[in-house]
C-alpha positions in Angstrom: -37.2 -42.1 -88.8 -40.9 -42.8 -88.8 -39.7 -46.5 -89.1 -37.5 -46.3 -86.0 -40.7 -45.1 -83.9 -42.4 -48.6 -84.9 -39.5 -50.8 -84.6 -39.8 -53.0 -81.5 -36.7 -51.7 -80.0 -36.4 -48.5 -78.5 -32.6 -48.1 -78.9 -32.6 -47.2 -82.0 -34.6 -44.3 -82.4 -33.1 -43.0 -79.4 -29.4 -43.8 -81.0 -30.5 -42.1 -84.3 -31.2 -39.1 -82.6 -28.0 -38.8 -80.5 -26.0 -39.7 -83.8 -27.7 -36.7 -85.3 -26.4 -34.5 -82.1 -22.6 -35.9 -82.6 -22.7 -38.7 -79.8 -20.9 -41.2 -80.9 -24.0 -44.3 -79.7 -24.1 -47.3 -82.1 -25.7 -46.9 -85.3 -29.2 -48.4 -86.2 -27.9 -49.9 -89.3 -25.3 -52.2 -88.3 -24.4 -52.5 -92.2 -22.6 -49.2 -92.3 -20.1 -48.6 -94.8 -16.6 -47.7 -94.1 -16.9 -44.6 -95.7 -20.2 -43.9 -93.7 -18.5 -44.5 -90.3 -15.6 -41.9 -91.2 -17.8 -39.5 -92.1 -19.8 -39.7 -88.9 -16.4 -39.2 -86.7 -15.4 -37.1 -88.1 -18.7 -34.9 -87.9 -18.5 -36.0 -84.3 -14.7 -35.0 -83.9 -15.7 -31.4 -85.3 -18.9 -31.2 -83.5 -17.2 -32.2 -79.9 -14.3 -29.7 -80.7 -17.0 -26.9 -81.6 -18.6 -27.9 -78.1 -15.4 -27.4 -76.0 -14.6 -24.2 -77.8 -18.2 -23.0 -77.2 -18.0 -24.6 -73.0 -14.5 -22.6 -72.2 -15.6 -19.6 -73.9 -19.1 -19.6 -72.2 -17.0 -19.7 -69.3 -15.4 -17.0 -69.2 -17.5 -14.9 -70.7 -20.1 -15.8 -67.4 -17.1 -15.1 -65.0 -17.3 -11.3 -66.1 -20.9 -10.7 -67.3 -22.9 -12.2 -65.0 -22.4 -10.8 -61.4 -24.7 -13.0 -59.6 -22.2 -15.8 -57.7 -25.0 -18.8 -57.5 -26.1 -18.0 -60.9 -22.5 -18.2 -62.4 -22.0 -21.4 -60.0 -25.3 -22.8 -61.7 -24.5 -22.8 -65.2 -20.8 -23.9 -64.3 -21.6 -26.7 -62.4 -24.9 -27.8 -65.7 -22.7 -27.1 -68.4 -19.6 -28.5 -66.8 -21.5 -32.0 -66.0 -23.1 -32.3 -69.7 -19.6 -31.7 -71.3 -18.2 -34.2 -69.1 -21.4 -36.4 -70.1 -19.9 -36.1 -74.0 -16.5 -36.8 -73.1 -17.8 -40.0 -70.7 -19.6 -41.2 -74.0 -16.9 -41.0 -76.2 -14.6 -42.5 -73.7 -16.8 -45.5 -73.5 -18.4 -45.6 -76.5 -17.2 -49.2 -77.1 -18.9 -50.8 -74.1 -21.7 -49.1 -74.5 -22.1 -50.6 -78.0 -21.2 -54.2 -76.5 -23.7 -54.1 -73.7 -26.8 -52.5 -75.7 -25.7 -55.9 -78.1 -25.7 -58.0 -75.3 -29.0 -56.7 -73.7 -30.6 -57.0 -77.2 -29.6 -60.7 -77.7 -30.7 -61.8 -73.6 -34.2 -59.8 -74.1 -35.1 -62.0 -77.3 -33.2 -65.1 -76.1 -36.0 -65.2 -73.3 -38.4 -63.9 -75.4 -38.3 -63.6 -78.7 -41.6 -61.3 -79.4 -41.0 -58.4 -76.8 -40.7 -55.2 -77.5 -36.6 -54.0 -76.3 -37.0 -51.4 -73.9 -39.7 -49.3 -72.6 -42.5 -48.6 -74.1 -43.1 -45.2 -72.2 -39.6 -43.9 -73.6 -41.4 -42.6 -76.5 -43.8 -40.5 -74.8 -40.9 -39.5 -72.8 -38.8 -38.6 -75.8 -41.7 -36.5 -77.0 -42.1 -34.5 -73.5 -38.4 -33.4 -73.2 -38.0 -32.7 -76.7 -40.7 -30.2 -76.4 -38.9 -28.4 -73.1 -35.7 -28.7 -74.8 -37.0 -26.3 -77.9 -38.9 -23.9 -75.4 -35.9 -23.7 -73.6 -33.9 -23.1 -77.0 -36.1 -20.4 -78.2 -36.7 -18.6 -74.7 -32.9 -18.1 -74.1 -33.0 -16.5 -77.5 -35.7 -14.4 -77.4 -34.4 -13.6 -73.4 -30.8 -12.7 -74.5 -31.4 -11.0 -78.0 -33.8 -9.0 -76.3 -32.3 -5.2 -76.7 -33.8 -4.0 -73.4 -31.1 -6.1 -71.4 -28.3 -4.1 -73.2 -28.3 -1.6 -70.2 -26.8 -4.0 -68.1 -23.9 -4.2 -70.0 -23.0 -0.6 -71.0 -19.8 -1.3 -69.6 -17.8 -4.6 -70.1 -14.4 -4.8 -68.6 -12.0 -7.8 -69.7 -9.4 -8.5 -67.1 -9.7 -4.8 -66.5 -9.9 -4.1 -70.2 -12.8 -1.8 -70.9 -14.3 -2.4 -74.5 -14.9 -0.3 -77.2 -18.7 -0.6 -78.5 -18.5 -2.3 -81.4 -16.0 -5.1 -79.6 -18.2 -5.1 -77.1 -21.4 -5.6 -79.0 -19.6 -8.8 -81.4 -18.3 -9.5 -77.9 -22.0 -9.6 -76.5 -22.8 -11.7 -79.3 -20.4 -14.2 -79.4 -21.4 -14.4 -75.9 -25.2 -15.5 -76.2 -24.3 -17.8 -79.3 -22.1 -19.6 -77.2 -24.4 -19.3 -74.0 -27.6 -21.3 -75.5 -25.5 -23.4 -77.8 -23.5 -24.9 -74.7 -27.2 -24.9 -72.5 -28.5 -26.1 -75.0 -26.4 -28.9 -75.9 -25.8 -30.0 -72.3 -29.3 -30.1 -71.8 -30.2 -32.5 -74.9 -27.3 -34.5 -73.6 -28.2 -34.8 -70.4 -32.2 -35.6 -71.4 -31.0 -38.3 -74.1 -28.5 -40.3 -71.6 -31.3 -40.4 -68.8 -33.7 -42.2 -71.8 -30.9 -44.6 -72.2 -30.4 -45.2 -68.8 -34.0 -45.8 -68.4 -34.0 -48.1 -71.4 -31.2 -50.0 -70.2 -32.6 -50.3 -66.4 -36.0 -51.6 -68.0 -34.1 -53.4 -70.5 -32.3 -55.3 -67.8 -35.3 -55.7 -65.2 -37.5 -57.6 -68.2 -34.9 -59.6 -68.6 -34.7 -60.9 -64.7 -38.0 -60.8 -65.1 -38.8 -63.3 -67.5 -36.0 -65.2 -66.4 -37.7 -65.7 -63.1 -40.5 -67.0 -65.4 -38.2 -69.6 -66.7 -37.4 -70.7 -62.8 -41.2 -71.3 -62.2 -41.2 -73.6 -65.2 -39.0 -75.2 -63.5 -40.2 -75.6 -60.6 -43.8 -76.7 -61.7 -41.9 -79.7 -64.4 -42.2 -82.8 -62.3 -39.0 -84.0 -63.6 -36.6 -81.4 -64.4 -33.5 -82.3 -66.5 -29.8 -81.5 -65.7 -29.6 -79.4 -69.2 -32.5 -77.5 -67.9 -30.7 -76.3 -64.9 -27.7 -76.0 -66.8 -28.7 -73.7 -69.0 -30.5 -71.4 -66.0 -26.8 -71.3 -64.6 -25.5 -70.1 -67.4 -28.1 -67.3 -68.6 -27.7 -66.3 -64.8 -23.9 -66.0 -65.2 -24.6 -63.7 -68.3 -27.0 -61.7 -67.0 -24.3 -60.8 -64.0 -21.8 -60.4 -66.4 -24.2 -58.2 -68.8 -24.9 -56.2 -65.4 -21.2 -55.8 -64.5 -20.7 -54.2 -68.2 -23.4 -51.9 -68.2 -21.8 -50.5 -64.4 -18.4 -49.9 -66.4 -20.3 -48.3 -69.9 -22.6 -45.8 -67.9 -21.6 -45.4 -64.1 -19.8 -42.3 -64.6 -22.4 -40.9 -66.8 -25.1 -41.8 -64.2 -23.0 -39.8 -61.7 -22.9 -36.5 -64.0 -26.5 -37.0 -64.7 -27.3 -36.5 -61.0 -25.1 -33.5 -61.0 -26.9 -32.3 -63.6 -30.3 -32.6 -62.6 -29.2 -31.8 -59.0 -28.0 -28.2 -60.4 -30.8 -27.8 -62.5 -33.0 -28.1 -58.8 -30.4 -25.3 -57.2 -30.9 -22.8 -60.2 -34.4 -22.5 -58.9 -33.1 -21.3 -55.9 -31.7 -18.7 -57.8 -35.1 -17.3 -57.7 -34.9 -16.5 -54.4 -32.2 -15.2 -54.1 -31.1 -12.8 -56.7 -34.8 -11.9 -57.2 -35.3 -8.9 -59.3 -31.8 -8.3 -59.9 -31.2 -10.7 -62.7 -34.7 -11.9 -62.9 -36.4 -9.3 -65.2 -39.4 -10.6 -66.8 -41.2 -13.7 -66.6 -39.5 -15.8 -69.3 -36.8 -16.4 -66.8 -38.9 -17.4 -64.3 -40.6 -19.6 -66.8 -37.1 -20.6 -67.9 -36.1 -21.8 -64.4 -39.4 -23.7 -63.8 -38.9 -25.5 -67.1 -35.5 -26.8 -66.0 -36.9 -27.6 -62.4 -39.0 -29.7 -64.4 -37.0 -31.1 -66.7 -34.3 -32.2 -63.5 -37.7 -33.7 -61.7 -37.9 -35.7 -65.4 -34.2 -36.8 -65.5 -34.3 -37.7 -61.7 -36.9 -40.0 -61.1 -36.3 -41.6 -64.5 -33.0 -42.7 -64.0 -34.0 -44.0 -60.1 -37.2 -45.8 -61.2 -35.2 -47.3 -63.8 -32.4 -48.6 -61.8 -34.4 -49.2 -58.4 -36.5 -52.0 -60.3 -33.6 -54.1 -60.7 -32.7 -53.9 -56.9 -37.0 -55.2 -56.8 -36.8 -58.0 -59.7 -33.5 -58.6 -57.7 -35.4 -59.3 -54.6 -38.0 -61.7 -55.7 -35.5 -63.6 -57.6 -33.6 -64.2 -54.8 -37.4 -64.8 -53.0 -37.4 -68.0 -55.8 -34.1 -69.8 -54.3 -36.7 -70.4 -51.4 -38.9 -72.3 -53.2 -36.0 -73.7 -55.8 -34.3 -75.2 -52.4 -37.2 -77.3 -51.3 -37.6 -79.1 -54.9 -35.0 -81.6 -54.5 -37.8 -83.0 -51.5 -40.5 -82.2 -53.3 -43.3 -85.9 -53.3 -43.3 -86.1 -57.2 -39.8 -85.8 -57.3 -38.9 -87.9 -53.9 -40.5 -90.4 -56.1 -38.2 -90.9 -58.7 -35.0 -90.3 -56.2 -32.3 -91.9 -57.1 -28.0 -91.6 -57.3 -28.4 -90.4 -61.0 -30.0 -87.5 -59.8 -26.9 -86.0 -57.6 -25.7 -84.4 -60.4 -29.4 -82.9 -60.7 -29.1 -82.0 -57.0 -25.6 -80.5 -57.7 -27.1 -78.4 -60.6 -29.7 -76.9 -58.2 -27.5 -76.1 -55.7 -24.7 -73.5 -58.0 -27.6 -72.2 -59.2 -29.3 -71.3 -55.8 -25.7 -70.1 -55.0 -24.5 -67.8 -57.6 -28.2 -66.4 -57.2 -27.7 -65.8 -53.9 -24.1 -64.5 -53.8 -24.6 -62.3 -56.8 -26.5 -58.9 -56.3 -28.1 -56.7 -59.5 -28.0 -53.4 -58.8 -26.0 -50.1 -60.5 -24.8 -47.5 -58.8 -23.4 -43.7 -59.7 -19.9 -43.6 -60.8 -19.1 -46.5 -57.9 -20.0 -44.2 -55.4 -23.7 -45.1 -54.0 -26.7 -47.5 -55.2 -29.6 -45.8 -57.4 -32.2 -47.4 -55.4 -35.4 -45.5 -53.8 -34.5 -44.6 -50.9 -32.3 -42.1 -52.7 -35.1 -39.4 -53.5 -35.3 -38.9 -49.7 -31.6 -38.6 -49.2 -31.3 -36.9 -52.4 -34.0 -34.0 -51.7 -33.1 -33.6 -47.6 -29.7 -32.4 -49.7 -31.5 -29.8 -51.8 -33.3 -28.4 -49.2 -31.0 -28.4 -46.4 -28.7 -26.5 -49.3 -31.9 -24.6 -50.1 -32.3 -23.3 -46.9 -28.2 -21.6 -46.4 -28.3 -20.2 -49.8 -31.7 -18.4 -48.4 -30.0 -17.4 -45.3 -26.6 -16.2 -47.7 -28.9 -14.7 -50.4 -28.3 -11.2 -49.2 -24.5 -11.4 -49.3 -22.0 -11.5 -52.0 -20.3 -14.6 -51.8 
């Protein structure tokens, strides 16, 4: 593990831990055996099963224990997206293992001594690991606490009312599968924003140095067909690599904005239901946790993705410059018929750079760019505000 943390590509630590939570992400070790890689489905197949069991029950159990309608609207909506986030990974699990390949081999084509991903991940990865355990530990502590048993003296099951003991392994059963659904919706919901950030850096280095590549160009006072060639054709891959990473991680991107978006309303909560389901202050330490954790998840995946739409911009700033070459003095020299094909080179290349935009958006539905924190928090408070103003009525 320790040796993950120094490796030069930050994929594969965060792989290794995903692996170890049963998401089925490409392995570290290409060189698995075949008796390795049926072990690990079928830990994965067991672990996913355990997870649905553990979401539907949850479920229902929230429908008749927890009176509060935003609360029960909350955790349906979190738990709902990060159980969609496992199926969305399981579902694509091949492309995502044929784009992190192909980002891995464009990052060291250009530059064979960089470090894969982003260097801040790990730091990141250190941050949410530490909310995700104080989360863990303060549902348990909140819902083993034996003070809170008054609330549910009665327990009624489609009008059903429970004996004590049923209702205390009922109870029980209950809380396990409460934090072990939160719980795991929350770890998957944290790891997939690192990847997406990873990717989204991933990506932007690569445009990045491939813009590099273009200004050699531009200052060689003779540059060669195979030269411009070759640009066409790691520009063609990159769009292609960009188009493959939109089909492995769109739909996840999507749930990951309904997650973090639902994390935001459960603070809202707050207000709302108050003292009536806000006892002490571990929940309210609870909810600003989350709060923070969504903030996290948010602006990770939007910085990540919004830089392409920049590196984007200033390669398509380059055709500028690339267009005037051709009448450039040191080249108007050596001008000549041998150099249409030169001239024809320049020109598909200024136009599939021109006619091809990098950008990913959420489940095909809108562009992660910047301007989206402003659309994306006038939603939350404009919601923010009607819950306030419904906050006294039972919905």
């Amino acid at each position: 593990m320790f040796s993950l943390l120094k490796s030069r590509n930050s994929f594969y630590f965060l792989f290794y831990v995903a692996r170890f939570t049963g998401l089925p992400l490409p392995s570290s070790q290409p060189s698995q055996s075949k008796l390795e890689s049926r072990n690990f489905n079928i830990f994965c197949l067991l672990l996913t099963i355990l997870k649905t069991i553990s979401f539907l029950f949850s479920c229902i159990t929230i429908h008749h224990l927890v009176r509060a309608t935003t609360l029960r609207l909350t955790f349906y909506s979190f738990n709902t997206c990060g159980t969609l986030t496992v199926f969305a990974i399981i579902a694509k699990k091949s492309s995502i293992r044929k784009t992190m390949k192909t980002l891995t081999q464009l990052r060291t084509e250009l530059d064979f001594n960089c470090h894969v991903g982003s260097r801040q991940s790990i730091h990141l990865v250190i941050i949410l690991a530490s909310l995700v355990i104080i989360i863990f530990f303060a549902q348990i502590i909140f819902y083993f606490d034996k003070s809170h048993d008054d609330r549910w003296s009665v327990v009624k099951i489609y009008g059903l009312v429970l004996s004590n003991s049923t209702r205390r392994v009922y109870l029980d059963v209950y809380h396990c599968c409460v934090v072990f659904t939160y719980t795991n919706s929350t770890i998957t919901v944290c790891l997939m924003s690192l990847v997406s950030y990873n990717v989204s850096n991933v990506l932007g280095d690569i445009i990045k140095s491939y813009r590099k590549r273009l200004m050699a160009i531009l200052r060689h006072p003779n540059p060669t067909v195979d030269d411009i060639h070759v640009s066409v054709t790691l520009f063609r891959r990159i769009v292609c690599c960009t188009r493959d990473i939109e089909h492995a991680l769109s739909l996840c991107l999507l749930l990951l904005y309904g997650a973090s978006v639902t994390w935001i309303f459960n603070s809202f909560n707050v207000v709302i239901v108050r003292d009536k389901v806000y006892h002490n202050k571990l929940a309210y330490a609870f909810v600003a946790i989350t709060t923070a954790m969504a903030l996290i998840v948010f602006f990770t995946v939007t910085q990540g993705a919004s830089r392409l739409i920049s590196e984007d911009k200033k390669l398509k700033c380059l055709t500028v410059r690339l267009a005037e070459r051709p009448f450039t003095a040191s080249y108007a020299s050596s001008f000549c018929v041998c150099n249409l094909s030169t001239l024809h080179c320049i020109k598909l290349l200024m136009r599939s750079i021109r006619g091809n935009r990098i950008y990913l958006t959420a489940g095909n539905m809108f562009i992660l760019q910047r301007s989206l924190v402003l659309t994306m928090f006038g939603l939350i408070s404009s919601y923010g505000v009607l819950l306030h103003q419904f906050g006294d009525y039972q919905l």
